[in-house]
C-alpha positions as CSV (number, residue, x, y, z in Angstrom):
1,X,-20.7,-14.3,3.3
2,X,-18.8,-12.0,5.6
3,X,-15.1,-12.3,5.3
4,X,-12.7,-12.4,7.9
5,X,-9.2,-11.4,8.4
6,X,-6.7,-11.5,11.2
7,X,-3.0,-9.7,11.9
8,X,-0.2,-11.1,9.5
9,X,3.1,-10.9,12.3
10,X,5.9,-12.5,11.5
11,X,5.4,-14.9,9.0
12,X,1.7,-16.2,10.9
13,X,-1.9,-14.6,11.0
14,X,-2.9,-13.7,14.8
15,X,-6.0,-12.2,16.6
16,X,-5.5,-9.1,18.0
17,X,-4.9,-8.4,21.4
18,X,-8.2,-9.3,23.3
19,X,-9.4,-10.8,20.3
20,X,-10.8,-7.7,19.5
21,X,-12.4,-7.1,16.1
22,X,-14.1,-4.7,13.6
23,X,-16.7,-4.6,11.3
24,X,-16.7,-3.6,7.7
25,X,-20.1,-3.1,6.4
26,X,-21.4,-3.1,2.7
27,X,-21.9,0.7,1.4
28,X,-24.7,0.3,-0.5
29,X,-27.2,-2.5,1.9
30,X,-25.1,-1.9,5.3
31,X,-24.7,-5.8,5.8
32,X,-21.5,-7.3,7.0
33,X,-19.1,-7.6,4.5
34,X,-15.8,-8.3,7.1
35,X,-14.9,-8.8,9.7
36,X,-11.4,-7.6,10.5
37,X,-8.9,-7.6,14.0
38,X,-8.6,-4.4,15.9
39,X,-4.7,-4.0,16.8
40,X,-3.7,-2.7,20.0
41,X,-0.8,-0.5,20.8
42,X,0.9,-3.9,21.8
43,X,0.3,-5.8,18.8
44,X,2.4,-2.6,17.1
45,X,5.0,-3.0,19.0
46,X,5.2,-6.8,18.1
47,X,4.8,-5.7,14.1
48,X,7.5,-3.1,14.5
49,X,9.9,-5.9,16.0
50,X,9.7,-8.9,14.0
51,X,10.0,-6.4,11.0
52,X,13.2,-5.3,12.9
53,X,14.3,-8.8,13.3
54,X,13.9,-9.9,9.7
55,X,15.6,-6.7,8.3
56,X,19.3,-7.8,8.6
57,X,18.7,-11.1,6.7
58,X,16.3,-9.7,4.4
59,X,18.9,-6.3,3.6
60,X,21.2,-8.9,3.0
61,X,19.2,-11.1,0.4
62,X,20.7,-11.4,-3.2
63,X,19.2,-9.5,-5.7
64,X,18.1,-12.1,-7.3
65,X,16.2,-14.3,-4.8
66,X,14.4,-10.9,-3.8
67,X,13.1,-10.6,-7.7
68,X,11.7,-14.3,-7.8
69,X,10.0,-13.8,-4.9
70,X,8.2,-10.4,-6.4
71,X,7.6,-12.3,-8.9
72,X,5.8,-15.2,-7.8
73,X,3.4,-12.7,-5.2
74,X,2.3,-11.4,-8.8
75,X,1.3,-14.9,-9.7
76,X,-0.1,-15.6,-6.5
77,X,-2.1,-12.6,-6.8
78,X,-3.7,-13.4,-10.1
79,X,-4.3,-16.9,-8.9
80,X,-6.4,-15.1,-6.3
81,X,-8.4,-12.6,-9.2
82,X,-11.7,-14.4,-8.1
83,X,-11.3,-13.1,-4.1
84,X,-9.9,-10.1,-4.6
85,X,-12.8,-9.3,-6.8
86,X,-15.6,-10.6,-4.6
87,X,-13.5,-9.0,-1.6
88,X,-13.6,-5.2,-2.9
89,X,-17.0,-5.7,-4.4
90,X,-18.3,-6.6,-0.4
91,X,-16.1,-4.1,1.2
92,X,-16.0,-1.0,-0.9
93,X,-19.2,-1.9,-3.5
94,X,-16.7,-1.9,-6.7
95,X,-17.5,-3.3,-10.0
96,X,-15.8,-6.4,-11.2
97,X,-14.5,-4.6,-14.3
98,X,-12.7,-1.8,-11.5
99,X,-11.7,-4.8,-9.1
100,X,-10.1,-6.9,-12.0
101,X,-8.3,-3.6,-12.9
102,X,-7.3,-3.6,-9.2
103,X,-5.9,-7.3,-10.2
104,X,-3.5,-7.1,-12.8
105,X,-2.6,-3.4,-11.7
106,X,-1.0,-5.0,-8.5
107,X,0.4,-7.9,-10.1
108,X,2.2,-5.6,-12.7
109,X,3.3,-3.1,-9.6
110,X,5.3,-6.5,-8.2
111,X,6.7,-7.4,-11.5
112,X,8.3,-3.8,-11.8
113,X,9.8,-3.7,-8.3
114,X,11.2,-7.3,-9.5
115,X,12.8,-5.7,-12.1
116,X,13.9,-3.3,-10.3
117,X,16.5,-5.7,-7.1
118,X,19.1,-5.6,-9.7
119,X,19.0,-1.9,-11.1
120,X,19.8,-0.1,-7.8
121,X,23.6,1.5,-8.0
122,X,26.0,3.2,-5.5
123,X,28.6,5.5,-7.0
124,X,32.1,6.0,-6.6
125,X,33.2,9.7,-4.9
126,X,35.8,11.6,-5.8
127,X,38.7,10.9,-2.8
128,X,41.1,13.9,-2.0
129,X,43.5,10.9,-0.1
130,X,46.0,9.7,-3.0
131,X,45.5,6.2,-4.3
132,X,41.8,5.7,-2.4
133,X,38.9,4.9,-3.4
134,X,35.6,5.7,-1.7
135,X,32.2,4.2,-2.8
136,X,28.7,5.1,-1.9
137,X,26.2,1.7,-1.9
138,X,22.9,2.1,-1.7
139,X,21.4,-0.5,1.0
140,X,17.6,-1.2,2.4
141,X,16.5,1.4,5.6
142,X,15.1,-0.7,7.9
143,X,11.6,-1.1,8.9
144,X,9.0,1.0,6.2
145,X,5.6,2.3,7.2
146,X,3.0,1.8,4.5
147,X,-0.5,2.8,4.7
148,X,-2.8,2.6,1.6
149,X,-6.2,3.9,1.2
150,X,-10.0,2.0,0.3
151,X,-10.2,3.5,-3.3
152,X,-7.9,1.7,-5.6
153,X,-7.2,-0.7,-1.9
154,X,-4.3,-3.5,-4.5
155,X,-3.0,-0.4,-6.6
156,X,-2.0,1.5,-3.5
157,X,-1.4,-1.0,-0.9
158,X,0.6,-2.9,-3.6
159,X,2.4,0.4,-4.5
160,X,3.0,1.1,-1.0
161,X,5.3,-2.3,-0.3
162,X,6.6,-3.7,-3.4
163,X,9.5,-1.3,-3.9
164,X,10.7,-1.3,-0.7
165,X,10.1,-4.9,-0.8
166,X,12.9,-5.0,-3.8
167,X,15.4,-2.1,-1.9
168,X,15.8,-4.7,0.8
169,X,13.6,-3.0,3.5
170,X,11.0,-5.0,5.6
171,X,7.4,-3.5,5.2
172,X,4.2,-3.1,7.8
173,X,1.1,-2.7,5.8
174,X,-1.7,-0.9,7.6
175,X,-4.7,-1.4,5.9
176,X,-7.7,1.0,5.3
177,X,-10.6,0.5,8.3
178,X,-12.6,0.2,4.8
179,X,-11.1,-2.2,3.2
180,X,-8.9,-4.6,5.6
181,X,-10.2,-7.8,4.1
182,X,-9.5,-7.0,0.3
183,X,-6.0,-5.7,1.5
184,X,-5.4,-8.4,3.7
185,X,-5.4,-10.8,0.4
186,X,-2.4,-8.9,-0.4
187,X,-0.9,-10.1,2.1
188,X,-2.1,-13.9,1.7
189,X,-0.4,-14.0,-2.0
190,X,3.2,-12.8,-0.5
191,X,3.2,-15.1,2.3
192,X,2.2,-17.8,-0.5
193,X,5.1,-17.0,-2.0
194,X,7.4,-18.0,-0.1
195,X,8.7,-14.2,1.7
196,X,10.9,-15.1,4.9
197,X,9.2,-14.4,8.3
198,X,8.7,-10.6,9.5
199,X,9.7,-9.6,6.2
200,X,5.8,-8.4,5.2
201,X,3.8,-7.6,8.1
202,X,0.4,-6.6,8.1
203,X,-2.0,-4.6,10.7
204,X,-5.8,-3.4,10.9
205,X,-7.6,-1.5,13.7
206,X,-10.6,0.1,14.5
207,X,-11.4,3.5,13.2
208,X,-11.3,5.2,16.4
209,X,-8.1,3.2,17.0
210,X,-6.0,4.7,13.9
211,X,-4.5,7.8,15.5
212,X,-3.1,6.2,18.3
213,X,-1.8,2.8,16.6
214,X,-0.2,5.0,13.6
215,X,1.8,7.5,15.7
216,X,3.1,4.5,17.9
217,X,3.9,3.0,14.8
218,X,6.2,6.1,13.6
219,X,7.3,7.4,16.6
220,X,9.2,3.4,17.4
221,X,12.4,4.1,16.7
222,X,12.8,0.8,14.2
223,X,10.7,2.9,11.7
224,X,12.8,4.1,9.7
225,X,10.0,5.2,6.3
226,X,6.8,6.6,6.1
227,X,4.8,6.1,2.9
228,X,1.0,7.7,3.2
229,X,-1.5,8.0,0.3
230,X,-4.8,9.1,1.4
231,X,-6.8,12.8,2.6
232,X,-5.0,15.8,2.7
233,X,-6.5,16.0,5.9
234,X,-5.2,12.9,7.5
235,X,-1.8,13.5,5.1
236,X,-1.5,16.9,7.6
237,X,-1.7,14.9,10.7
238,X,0.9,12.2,9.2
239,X,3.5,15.4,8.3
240,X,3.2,16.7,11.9
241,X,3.8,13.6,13.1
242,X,6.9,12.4,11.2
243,X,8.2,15.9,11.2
244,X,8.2,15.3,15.4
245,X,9.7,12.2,15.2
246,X,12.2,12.8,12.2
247,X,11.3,10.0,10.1
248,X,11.2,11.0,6.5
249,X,8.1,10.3,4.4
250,X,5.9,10.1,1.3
251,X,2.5,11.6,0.6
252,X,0.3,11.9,-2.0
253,X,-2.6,13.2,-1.1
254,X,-6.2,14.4,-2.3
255,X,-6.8,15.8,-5.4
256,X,-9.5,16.8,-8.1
257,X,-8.2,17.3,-11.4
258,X,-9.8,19.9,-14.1
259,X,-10.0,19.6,-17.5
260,X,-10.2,22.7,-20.0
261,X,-12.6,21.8,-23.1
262,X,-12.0,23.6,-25.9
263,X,-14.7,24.4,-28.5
264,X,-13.9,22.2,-31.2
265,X,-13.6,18.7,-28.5
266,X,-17.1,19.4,-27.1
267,X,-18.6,19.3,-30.6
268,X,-16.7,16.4,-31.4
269,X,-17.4,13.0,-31.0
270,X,-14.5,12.8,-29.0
271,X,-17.1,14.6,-25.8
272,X,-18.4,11.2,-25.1
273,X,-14.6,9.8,-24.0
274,X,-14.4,13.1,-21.7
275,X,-17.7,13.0,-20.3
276,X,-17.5,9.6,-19.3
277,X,-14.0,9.5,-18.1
278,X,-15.1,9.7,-14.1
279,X,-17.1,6.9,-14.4
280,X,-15.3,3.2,-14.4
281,X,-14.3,4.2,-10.6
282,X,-17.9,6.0,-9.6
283,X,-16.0,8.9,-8.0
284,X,-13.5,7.0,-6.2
285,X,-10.0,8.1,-8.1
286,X,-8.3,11.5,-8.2
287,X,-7.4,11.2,-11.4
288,X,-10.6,11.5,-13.9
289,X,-11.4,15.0,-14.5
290,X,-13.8,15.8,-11.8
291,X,-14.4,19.4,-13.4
292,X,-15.1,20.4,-16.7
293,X,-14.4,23.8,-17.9
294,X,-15.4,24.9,-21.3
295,X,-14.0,28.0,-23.0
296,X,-17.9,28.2,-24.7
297,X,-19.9,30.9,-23.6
């Protein structure tokens, strides 16, 4: 059954501009797995406002009422284990046993940021005017840019919004072109929990689309973050571009990770756990060693 998911502005799920749309297909049998809406430069621009909009209120939220409702998108994201699994299976061909991971990953990302709405401290400066005190308190930004990756699509695109969720800043999610269904359940569970209009927002576009919608997104001036996890390609582009508009940003990029094998671990029968390490994700994570080197001869 192909799925189907729409734009998440300001509290409601819209079509894209023109109605236009996307198609995900299956990586193994090239069927349709989604069908997803293709956002225009205008449908940005609405994103970026009502994200704007909802930041004052949302900045201004007690600690507290921002951690209950982190905590209840965990729930609502384990209450949806059963679509998020048959979701990332259609879109990106994962295994239920990686998907589930996926799961309770997420929900345990949301449960930290919860944690975290009442652990974030100012500090009181040093005054060189007699009898004053100054204080530095730490407040939201403003509108953050988050764009996740197809690979581990809840880990990252959970990672990607839940702490600036709890630091009082208003998030736009743009999801992978490979995985805008799975991702989009994401969004389903927050808006299920109750999170005031424009406070999440969520966008997907076409492929060929992506360069264009992304540096509109960054250079509006209402964007304030940039958080990117992805290529080390694409990462460069995303530098450039948030080094010309100013907007500070966070990338982790692409990576391979070697392991040295020493002697005594490949005789072991500890060389099965090493071997075998890449495999739960079939190639799709950075971390498993992806080369082994071996100090035999």
């Amino acid at each position: 059954m192909t799925i189907t998911c729409n734009l998440y502005i300001n509290g409601q799920w819209h079509d894209a501009e023109g109605r236009r749309t996307f198609t995900r297909r299956h990586p193994a049998h090239d069927e349709a797995a989604s069908v997803a809406a293709a956002a225009s430069l205008a449908d940005g621009k609405r994103c970026v406002e009502a994200a704007a909009c909802a930041f004052p209120l949302w900045r201004d939220t007690a600690p507290a009422e921002r951690r209950r409702l982190l905590l209840e998108a965990a729930e609502q994201m384990l209450l949806r284990e059963a679509k998020f699994i048959a979701a990332m299976a259609a879109e990106t061909g994962a295994t239920a046993h990686w998907a589930g991971f996926n799961v309770h990953l997420a929900a345990d990302i949301l449960r930290e940021a919860a944690a975290l709405t009442t652990q974030i401290e100012g500090q009181i400066i040093p005054s060189n005017v007699p009898g004053n005190l100054a204080m530095g308190v730490r407040q939201g930004a403003g509108v953050v840019l988050g764009m996740a990756p197809w690979n581990a699509p809840l880990i990252l695109a959970t990672r990607a919004l839940a702490t600036p969720l709890a630091c009082g800043n208003t998030v736009i999610l743009k999801g992978a072109e490979l995985s805008p269904a799975t991702q989009g359940l994401i969004i389903d569970a927050l808006d299920a929990a109750g999170f005031p209009p424009g406070v999440v927002n969520y966008l997907t576009c076409a492929p060929e689309d992506a360069p264009a919608l992304v540096e509109s997104l960054i250079a509006h001036p209402a964007v304030r973050r940039v958080n990117f996890t992805g290529s080390t390609p694409v990462g460069r582009i995303i530098a450039r571009t948030c080094g010309q508009y100013l907007k500070p940003a966070v990338l982790e990029l692409g990576g391979k990770a070697p392991c040295w094998c020493w002697t005594m671990l490949i005789l072991s029968k500890r060389r099965r756990a090493l071997f075998l390490a890449p495999s739960p994700t079939p190639g799709r994570s950075a971390c498993p060693p992806s080369a082994l080197l071996s100090t035999m001869p």
